[in-house]
N, CA, C and O atoms as CSV, one atom per row, in Angstrom:
chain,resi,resn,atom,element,x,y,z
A,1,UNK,N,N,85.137,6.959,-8.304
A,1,UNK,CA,C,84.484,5.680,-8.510
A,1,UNK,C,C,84.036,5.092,-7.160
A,1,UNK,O,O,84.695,5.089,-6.120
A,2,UNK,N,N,82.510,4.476,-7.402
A,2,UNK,CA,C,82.130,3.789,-5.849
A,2,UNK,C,C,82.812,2.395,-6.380
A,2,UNK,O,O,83.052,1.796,-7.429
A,3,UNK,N,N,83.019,2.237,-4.466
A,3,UNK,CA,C,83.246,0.630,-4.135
A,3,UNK,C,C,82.169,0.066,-4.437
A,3,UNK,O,O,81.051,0.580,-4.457
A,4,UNK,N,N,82.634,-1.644,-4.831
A,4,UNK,CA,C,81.493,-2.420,-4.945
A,4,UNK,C,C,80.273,-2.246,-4.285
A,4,UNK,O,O,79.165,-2.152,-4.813
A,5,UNK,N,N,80.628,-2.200,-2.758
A,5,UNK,CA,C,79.052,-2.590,-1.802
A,5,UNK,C,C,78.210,-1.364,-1.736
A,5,UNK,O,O,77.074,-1.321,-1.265
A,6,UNK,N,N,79.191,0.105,-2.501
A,6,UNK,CA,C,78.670,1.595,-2.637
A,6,UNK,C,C,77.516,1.468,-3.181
A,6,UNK,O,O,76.431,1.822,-2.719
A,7,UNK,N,N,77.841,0.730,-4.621
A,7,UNK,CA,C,77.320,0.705,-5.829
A,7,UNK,C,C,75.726,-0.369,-5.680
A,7,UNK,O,O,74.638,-0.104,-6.189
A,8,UNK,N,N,76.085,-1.608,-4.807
A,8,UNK,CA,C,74.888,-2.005,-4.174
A,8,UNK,C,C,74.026,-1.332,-3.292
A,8,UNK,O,O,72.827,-1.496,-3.519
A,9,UNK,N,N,74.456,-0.332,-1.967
A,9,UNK,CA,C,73.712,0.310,-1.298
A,9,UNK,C,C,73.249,1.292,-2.089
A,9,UNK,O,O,72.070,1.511,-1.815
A,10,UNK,N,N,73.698,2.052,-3.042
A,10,UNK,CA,C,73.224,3.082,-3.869
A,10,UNK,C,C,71.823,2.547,-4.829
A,10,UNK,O,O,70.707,3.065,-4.777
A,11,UNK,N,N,72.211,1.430,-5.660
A,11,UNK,CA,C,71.022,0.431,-6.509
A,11,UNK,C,C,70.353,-0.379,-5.550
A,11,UNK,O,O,70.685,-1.006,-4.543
A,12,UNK,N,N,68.868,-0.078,-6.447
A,12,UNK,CA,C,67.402,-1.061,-5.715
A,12,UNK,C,C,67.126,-1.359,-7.370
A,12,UNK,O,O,66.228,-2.201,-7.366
A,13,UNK,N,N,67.412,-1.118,-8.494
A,13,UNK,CA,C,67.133,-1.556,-9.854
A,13,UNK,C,C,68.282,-2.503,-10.723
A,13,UNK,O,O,68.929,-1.917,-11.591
A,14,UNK,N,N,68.540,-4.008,-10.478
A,14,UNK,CA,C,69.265,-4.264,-11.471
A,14,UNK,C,C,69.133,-4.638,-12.441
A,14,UNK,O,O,68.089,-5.289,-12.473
A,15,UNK,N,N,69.879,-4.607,-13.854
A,15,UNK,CA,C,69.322,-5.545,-14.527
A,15,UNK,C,C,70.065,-6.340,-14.989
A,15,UNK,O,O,71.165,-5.966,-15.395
A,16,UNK,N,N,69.712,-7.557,-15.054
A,16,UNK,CA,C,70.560,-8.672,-15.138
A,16,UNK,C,C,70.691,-9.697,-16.698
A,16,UNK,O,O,69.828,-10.361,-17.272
A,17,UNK,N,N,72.152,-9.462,-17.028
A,17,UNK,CA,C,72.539,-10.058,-18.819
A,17,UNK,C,C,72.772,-11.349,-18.499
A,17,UNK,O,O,73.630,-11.619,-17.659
A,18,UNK,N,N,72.046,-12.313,-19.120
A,18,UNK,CA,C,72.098,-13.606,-18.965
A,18,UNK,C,C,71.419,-14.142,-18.044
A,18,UNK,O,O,71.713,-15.278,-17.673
A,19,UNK,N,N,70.602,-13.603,-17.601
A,19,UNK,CA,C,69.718,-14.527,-16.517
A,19,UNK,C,C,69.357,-15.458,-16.795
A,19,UNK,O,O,68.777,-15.542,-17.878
A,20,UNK,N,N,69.527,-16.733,-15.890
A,20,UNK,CA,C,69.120,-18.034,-16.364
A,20,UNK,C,C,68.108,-18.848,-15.935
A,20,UNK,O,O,67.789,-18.940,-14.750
A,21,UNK,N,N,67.541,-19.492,-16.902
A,21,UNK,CA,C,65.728,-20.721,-16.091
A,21,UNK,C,C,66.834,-21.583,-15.455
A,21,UNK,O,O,66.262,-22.264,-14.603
A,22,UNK,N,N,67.902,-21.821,-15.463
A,22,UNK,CA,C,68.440,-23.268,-14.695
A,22,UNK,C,C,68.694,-22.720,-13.501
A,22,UNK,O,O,69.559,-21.847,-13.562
A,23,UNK,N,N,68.073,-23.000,-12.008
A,23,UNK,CA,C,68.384,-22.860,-11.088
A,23,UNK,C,C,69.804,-23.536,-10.638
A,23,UNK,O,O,70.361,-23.055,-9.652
A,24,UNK,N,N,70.149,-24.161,-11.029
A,24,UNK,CA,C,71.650,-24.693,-11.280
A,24,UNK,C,C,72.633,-24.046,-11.653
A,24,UNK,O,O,73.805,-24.419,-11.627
A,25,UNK,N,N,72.238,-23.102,-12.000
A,25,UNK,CA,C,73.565,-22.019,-12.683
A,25,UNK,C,C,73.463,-20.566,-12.059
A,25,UNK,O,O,72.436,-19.953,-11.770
A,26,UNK,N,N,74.864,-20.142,-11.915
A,26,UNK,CA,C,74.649,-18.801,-11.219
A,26,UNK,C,C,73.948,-17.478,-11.336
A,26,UNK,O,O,73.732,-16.478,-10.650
A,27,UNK,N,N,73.642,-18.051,-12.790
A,27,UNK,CA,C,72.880,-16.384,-13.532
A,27,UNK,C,C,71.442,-17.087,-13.344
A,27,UNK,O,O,70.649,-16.854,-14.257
A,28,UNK,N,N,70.975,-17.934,-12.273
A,28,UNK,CA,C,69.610,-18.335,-11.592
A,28,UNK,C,C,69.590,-17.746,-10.089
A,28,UNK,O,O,68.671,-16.994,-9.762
A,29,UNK,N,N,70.786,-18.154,-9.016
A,29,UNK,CA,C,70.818,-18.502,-7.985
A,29,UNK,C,C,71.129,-16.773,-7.166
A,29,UNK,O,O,70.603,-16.198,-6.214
A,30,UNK,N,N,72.264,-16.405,-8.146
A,30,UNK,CA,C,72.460,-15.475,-7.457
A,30,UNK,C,C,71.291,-14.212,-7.942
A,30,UNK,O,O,70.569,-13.782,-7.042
A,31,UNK,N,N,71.159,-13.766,-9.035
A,31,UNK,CA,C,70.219,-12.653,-8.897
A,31,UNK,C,C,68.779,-13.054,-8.183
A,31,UNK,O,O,68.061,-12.217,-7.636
A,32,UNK,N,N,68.460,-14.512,-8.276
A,32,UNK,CA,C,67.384,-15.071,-7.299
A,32,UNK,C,C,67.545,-14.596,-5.134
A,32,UNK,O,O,66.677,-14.535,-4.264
A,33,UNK,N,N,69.180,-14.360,-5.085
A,33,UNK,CA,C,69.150,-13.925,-4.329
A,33,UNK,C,C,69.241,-12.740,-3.791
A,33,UNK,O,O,68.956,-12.359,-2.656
A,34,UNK,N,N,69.798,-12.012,-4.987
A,34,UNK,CA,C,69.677,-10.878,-4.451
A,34,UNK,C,C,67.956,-10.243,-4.535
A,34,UNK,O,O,67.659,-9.445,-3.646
A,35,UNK,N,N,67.234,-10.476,-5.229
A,35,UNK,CA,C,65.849,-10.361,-5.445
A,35,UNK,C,C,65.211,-10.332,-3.642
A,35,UNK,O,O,64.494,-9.587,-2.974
A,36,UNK,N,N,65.893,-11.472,-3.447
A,36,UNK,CA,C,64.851,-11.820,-2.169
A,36,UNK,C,C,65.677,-11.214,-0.888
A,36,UNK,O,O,65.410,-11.514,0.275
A,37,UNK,N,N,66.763,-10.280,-1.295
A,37,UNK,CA,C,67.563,-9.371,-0.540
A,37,UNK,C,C,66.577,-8.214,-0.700
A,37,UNK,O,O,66.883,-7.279,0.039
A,38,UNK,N,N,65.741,-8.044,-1.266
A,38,UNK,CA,C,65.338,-6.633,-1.772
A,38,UNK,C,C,64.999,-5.869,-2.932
A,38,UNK,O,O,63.933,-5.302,-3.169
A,39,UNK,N,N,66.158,-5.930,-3.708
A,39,UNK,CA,C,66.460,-5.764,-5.201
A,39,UNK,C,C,65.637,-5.612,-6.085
A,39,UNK,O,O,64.980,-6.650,-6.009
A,40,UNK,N,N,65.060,-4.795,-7.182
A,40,UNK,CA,C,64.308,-5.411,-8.010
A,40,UNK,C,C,65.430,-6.139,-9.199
A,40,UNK,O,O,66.421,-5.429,-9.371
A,41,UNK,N,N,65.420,-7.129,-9.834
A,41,UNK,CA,C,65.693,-7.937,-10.715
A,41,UNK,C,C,64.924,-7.649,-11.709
A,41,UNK,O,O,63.700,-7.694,-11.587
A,42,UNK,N,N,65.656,-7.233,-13.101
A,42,UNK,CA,C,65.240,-6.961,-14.242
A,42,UNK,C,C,66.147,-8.008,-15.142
A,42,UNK,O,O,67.331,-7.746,-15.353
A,43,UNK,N,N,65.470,-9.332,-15.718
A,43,UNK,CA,C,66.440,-10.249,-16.663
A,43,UNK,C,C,65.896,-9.706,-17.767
A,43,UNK,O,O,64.865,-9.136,-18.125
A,44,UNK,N,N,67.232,-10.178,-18.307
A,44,UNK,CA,C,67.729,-9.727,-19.717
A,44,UNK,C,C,68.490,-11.057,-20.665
A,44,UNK,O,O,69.694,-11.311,-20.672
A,45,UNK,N,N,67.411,-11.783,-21.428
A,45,UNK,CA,C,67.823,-12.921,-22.222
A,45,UNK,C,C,66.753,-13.225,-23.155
A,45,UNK,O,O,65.569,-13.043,-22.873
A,46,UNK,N,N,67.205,-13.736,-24.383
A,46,UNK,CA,C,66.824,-13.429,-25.391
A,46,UNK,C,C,65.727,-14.752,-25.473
A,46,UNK,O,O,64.941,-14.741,-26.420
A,47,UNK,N,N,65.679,-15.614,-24.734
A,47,UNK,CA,C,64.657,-16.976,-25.264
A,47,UNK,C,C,63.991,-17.026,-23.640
A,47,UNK,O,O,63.326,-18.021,-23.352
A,48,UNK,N,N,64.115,-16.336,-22.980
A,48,UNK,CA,C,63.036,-16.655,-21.525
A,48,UNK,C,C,61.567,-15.040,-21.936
A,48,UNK,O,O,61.559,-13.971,-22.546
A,49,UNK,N,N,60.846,-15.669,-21.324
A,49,UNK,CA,C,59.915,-14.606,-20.713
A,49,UNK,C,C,59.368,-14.028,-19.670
A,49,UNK,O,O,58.891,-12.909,-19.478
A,50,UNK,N,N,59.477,-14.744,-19.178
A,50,UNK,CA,C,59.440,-14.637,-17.608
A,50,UNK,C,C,60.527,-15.059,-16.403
A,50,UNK,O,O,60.471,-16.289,-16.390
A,51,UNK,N,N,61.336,-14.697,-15.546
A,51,UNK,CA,C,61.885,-15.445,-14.721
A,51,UNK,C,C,61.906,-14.579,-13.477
A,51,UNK,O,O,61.807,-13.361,-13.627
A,52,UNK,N,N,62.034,-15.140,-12.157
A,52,UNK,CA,C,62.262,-14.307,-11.089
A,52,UNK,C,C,60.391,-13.630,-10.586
A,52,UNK,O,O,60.162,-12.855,-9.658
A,53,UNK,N,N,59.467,-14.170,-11.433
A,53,UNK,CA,C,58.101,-13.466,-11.148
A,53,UNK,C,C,58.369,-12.147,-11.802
A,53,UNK,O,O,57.470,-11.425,-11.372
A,54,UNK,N,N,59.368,-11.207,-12.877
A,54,UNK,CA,C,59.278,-10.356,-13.840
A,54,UNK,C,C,59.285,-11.056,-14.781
A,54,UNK,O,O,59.300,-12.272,-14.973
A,55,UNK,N,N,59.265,-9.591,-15.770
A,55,UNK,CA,C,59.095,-9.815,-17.207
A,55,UNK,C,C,60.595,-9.761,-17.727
A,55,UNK,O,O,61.511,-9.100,-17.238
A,56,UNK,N,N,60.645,-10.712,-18.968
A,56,UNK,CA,C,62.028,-10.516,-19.139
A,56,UNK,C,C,62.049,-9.840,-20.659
A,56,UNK,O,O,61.206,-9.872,-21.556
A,57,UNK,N,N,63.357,-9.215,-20.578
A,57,UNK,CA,C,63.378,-7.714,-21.649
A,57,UNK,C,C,64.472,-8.814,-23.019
A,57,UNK,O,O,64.734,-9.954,-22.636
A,58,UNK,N,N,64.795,-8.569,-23.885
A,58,UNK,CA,C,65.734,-9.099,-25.095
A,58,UNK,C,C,66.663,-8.628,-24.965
A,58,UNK,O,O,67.575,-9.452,-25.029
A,59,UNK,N,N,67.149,-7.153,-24.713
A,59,UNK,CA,C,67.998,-7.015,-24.891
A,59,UNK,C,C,67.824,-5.201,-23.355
A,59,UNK,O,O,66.647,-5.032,-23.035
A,60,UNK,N,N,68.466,-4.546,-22.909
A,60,UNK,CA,C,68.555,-3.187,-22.124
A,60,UNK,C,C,68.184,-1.999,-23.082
A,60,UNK,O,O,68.126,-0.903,-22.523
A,61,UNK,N,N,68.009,-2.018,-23.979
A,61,UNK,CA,C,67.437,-1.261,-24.645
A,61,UNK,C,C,66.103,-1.166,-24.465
A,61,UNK,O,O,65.450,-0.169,-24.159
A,62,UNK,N,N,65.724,-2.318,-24.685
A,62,UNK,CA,C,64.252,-3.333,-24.525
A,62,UNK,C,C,63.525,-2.374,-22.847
A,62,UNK,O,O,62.368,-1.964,-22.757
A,63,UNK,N,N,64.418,-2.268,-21.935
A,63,UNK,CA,C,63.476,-1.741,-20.583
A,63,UNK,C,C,62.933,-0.611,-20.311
A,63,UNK,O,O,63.512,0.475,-20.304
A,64,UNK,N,N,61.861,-0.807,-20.088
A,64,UNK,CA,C,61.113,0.977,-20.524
A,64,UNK,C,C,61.409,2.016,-19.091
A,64,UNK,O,O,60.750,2.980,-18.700
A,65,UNK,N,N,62.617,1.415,-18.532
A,65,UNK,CA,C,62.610,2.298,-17.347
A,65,UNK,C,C,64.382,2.411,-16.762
A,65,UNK,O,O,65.370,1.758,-17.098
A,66,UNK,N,N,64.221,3.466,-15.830
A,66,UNK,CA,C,66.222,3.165,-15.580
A,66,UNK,C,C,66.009,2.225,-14.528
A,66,UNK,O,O,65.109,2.022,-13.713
A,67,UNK,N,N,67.552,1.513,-14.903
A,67,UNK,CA,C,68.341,1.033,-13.959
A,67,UNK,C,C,69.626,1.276,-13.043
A,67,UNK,O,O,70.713,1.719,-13.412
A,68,UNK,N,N,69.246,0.886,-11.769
A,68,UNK,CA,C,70.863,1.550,-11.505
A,68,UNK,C,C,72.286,0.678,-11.181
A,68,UNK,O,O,73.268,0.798,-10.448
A,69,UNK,N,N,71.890,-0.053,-11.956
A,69,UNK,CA,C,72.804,-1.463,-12.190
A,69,UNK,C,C,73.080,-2.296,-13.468
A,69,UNK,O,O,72.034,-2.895,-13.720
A,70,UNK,N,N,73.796,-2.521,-14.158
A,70,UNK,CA,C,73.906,-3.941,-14.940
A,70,UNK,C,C,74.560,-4.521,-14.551
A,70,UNK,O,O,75.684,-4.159,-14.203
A,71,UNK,N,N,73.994,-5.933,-14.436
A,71,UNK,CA,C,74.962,-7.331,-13.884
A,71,UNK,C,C,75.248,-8.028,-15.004
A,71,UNK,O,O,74.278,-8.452,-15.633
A,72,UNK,N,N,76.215,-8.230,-15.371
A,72,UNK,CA,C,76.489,-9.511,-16.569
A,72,UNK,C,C,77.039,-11.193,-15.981
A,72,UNK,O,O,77.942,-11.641,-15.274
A,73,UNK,N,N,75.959,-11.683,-16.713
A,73,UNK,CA,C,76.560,-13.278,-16.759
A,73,UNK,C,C,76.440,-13.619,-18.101
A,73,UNK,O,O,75.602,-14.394,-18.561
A,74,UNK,N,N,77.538,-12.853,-18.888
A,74,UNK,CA,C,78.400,-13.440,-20.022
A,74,UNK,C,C,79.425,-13.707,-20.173
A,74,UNK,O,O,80.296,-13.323,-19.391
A,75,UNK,N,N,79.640,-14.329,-21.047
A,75,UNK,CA,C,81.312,-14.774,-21.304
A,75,UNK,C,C,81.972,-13.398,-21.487
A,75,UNK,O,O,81.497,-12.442,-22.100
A,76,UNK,N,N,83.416,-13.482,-20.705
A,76,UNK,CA,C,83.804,-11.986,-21.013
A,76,UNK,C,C,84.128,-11.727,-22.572
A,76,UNK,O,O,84.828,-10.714,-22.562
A,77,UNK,N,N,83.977,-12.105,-23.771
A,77,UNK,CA,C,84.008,-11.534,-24.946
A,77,UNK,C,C,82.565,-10.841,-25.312
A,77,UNK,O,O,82.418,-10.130,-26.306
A,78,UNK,N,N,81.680,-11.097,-24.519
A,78,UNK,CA,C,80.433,-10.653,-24.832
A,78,UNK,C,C,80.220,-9.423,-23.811
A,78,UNK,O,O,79.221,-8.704,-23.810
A,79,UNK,N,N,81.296,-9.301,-22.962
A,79,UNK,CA,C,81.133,-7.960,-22.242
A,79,UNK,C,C,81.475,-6.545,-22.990
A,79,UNK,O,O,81.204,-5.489,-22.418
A,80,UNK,N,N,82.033,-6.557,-24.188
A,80,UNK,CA,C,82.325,-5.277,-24.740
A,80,UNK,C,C,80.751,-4.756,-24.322
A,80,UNK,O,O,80.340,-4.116,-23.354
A,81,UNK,N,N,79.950,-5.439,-25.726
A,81,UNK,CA,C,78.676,-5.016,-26.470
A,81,UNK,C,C,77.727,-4.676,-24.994
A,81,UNK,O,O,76.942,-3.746,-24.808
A,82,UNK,N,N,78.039,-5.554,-24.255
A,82,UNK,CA,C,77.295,-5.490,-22.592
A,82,UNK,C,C,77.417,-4.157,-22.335
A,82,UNK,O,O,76.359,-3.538,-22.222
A,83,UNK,N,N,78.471,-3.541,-22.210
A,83,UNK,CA,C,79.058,-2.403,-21.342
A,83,UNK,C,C,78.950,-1.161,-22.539
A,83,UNK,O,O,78.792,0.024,-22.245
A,84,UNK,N,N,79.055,-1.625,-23.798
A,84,UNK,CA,C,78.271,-0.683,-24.737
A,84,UNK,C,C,76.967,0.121,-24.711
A,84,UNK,O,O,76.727,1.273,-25.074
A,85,UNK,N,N,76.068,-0.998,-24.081
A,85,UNK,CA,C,74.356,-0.940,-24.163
A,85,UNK,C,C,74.235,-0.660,-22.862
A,85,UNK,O,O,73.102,-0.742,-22.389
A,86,UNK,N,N,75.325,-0.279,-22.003
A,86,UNK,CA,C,75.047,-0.126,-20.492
A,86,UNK,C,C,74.682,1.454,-20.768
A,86,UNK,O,O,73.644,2.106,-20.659
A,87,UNK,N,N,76.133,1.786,-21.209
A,87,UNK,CA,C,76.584,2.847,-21.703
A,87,UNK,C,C,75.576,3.592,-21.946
A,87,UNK,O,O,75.280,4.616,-21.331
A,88,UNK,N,N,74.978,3.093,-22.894
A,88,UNK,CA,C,73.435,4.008,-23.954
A,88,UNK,C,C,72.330,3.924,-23.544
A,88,UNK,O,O,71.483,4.792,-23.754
A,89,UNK,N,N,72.132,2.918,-22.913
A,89,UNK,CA,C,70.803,3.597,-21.850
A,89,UNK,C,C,71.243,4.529,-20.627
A,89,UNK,O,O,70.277,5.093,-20.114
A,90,UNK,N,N,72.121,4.737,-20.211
A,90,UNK,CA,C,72.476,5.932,-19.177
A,90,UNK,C,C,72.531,5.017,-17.869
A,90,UNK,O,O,71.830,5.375,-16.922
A,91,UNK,N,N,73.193,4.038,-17.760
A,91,UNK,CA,C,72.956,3.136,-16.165
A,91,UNK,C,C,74.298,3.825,-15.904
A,91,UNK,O,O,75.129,4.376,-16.627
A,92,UNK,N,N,74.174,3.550,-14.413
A,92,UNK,CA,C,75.364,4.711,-13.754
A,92,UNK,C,C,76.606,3.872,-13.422
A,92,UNK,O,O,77.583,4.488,-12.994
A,93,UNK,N,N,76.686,2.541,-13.566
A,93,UNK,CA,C,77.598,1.254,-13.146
A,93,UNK,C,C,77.017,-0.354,-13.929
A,93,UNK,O,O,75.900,-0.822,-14.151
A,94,UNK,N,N,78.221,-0.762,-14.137
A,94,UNK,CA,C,78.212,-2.163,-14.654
A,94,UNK,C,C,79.236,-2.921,-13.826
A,94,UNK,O,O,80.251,-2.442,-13.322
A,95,UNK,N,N,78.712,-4.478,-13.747
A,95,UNK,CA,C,78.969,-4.910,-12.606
A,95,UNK,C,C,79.047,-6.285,-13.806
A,95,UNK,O,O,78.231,-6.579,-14.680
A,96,UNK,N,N,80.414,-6.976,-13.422
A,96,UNK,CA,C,80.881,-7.992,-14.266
A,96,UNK,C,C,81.145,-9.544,-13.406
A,96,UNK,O,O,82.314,-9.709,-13.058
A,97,UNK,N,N,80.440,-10.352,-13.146
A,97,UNK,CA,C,79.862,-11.358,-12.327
A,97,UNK,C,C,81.558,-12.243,-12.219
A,97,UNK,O,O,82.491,-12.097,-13.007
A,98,UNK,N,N,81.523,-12.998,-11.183
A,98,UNK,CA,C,83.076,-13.487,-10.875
A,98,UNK,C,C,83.263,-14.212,-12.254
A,98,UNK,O,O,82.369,-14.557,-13.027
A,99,UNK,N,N,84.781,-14.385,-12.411
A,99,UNK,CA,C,85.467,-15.315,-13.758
A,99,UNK,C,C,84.981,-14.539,-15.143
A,99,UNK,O,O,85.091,-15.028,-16.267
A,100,UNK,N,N,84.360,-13.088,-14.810
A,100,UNK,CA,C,84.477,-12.211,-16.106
A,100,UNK,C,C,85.318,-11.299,-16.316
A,100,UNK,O,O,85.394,-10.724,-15.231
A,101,UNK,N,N,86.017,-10.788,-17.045
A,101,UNK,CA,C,87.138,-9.506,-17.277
A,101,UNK,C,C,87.320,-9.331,-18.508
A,101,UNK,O,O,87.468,-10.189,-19.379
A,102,UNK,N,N,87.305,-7.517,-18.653
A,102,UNK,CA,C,87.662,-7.349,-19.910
A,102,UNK,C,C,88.188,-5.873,-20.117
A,102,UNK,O,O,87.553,-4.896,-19.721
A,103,UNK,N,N,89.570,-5.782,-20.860
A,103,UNK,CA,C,90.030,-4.472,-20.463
A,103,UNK,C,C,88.742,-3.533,-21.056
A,103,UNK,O,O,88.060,-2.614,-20.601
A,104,UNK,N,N,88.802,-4.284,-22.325
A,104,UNK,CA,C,88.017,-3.227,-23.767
A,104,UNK,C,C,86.362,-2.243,-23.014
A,104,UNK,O,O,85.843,-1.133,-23.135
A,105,UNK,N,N,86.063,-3.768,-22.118
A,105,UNK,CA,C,84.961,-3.158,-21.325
A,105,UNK,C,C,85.308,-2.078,-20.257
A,105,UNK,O,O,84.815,-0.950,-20.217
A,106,UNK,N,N,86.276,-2.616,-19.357
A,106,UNK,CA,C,86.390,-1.703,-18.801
A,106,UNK,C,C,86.792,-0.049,-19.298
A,106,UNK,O,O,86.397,0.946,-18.690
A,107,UNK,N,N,87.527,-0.027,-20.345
A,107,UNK,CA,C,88.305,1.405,-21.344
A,107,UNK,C,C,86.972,1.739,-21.803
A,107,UNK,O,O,86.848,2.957,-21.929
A,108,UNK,N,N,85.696,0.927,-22.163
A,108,UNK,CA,C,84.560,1.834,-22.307
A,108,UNK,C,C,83.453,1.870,-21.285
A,108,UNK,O,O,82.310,2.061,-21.699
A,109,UNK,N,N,83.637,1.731,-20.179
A,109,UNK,CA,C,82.736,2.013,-19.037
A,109,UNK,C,C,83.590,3.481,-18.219
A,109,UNK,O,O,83.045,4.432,-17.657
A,110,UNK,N,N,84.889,3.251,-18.390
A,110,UNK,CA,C,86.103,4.349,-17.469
A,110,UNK,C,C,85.635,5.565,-18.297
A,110,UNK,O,O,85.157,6.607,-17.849
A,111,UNK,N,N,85.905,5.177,-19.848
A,111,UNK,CA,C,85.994,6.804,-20.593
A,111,UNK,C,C,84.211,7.084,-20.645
A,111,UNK,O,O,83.938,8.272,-20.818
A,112,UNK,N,N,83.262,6.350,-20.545
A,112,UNK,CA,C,81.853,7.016,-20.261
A,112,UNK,C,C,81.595,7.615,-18.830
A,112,UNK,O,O,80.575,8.282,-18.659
A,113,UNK,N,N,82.501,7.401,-17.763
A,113,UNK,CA,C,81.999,7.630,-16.554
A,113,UNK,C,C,81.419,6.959,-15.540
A,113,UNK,O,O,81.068,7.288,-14.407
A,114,UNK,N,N,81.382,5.879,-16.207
A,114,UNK,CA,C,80.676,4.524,-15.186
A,114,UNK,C,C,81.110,4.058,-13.946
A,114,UNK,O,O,82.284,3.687,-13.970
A,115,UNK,N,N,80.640,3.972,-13.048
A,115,UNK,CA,C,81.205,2.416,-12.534
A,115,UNK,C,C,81.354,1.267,-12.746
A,115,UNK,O,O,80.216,0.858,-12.978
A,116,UNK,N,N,82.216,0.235,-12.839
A,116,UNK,CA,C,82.863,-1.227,-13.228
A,116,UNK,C,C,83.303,-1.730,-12.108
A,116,UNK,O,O,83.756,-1.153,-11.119
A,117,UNK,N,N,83.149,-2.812,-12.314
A,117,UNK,CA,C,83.257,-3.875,-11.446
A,117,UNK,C,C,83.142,-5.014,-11.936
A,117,UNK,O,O,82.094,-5.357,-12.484
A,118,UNK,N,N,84.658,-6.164,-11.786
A,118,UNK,CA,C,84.970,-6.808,-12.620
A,118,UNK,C,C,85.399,-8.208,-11.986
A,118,UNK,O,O,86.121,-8.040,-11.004
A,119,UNK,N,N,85.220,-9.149,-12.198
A,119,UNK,CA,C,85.015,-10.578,-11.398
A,119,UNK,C,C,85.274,-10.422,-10.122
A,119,UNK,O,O,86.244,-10.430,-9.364
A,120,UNK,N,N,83.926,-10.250,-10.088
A,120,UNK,CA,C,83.189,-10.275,-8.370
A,120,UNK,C,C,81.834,-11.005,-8.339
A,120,UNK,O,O,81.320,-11.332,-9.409
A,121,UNK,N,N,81.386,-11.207,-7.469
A,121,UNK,CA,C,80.190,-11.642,-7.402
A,121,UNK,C,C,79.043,-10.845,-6.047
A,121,UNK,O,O,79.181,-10.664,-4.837
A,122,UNK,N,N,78.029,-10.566,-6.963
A,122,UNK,CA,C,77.571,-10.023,-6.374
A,122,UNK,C,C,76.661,-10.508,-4.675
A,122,UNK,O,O,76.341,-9.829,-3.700
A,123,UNK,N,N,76.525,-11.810,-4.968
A,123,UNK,CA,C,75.933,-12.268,-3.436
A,123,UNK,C,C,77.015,-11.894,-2.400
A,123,UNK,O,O,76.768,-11.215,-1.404
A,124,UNK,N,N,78.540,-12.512,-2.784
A,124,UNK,CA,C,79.411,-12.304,-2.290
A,124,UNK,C,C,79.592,-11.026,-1.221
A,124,UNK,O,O,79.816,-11.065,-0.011
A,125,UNK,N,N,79.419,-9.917,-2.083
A,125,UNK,CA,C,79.612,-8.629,-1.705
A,125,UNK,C,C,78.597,-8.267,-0.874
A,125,UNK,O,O,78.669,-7.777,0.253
A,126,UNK,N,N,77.686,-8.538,-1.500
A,126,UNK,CA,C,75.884,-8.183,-0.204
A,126,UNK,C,C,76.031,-8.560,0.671
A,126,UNK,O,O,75.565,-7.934,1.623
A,127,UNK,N,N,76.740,-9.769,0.916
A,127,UNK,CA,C,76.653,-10.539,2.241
A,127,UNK,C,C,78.262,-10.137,3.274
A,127,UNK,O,O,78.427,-10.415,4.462
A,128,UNK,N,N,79.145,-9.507,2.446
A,128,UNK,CA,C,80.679,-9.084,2.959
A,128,UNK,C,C,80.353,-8.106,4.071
A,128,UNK,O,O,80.821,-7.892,5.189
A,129,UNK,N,N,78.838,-7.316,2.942
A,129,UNK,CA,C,78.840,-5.710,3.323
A,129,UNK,C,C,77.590,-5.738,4.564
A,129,UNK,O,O,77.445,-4.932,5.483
A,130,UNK,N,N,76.820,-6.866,4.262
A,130,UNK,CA,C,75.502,-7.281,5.315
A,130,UNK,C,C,74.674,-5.993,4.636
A,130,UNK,O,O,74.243,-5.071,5.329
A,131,UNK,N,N,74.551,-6.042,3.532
A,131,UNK,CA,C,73.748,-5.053,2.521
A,131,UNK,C,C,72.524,-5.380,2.876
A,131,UNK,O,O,72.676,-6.162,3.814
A,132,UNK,N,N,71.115,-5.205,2.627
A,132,UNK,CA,C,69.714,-5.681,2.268
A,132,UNK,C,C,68.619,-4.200,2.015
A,132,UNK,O,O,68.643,-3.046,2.441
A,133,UNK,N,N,67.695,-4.994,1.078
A,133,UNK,CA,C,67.010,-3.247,0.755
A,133,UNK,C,C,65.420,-3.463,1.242
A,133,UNK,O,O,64.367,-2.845,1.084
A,134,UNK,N,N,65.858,-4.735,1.947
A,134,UNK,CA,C,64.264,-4.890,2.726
A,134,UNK,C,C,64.371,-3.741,4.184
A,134,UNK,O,O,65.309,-3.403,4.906
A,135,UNK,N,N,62.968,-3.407,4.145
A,135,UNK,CA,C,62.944,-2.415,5.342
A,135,UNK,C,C,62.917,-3.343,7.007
A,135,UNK,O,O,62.897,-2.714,8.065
């Protein structure tokens, strides 16, 4: 299994569960920053269409391309189904945003082969590791 900041230097594709229009809330601020770290940002929420200057998908099924990341900003009961749909599109790691945890997720990201990563935050880590995917 990669370390967190592995799993960032390895991904330039995330896609992000719960991305939010409220710049006030973390599922705005932080994938807004990692974006402008480099990143491409792929949101994933069911009533936006646009955020971040992409297109936003309904659901990871929904993205017509791989990713090499899922970020969740859900409540951790909504991380099973998260880490389910990570699962089935073939993303190589799921990444569970700080104040999320869940064994059930993790027992199905471990027995698929994934990487997990579980209340952390991802600016946090970019900035621990002095990550960036700008040239």
């Amino acid at each position: 299994m990669r370390s967190a900041q592995q799993i960032l230097a390895d991904s330039a594709v995330i896609a992000v569960v719960g991305a939010s229009r409220d710049p006030r809330k973390a599922a705005h601020s932080v994938p807004l920053q990692m974006q402008r770290y480099g990143w491409r940002i792929i949101p994933v929420n069911p009533t936006a269409d646009e955020l971040f200057g992409e297109r936003v998908y309904r659901s990871l099924a929904d993205i017509p391309h791989p990713v090499d990341l899922v970020d969740v900003f859900r409540p951790s009961q909504d991380a099973v189904e998260v880490v389910r749909e990570a699962v089935a599109i073939g993303a190589p790691a799921v990444w569970l945003q700080l104040g999320i945890v869940s064994a059930e997720a993790r027992r199905i990201a471990t027995e698929a082969g994934i990487d997990y990563v579980e209340d952390r935050c991802l600016i946090v880590e970019r900035a621990a590791g002095g990550l960036t995917r700008l040239s």
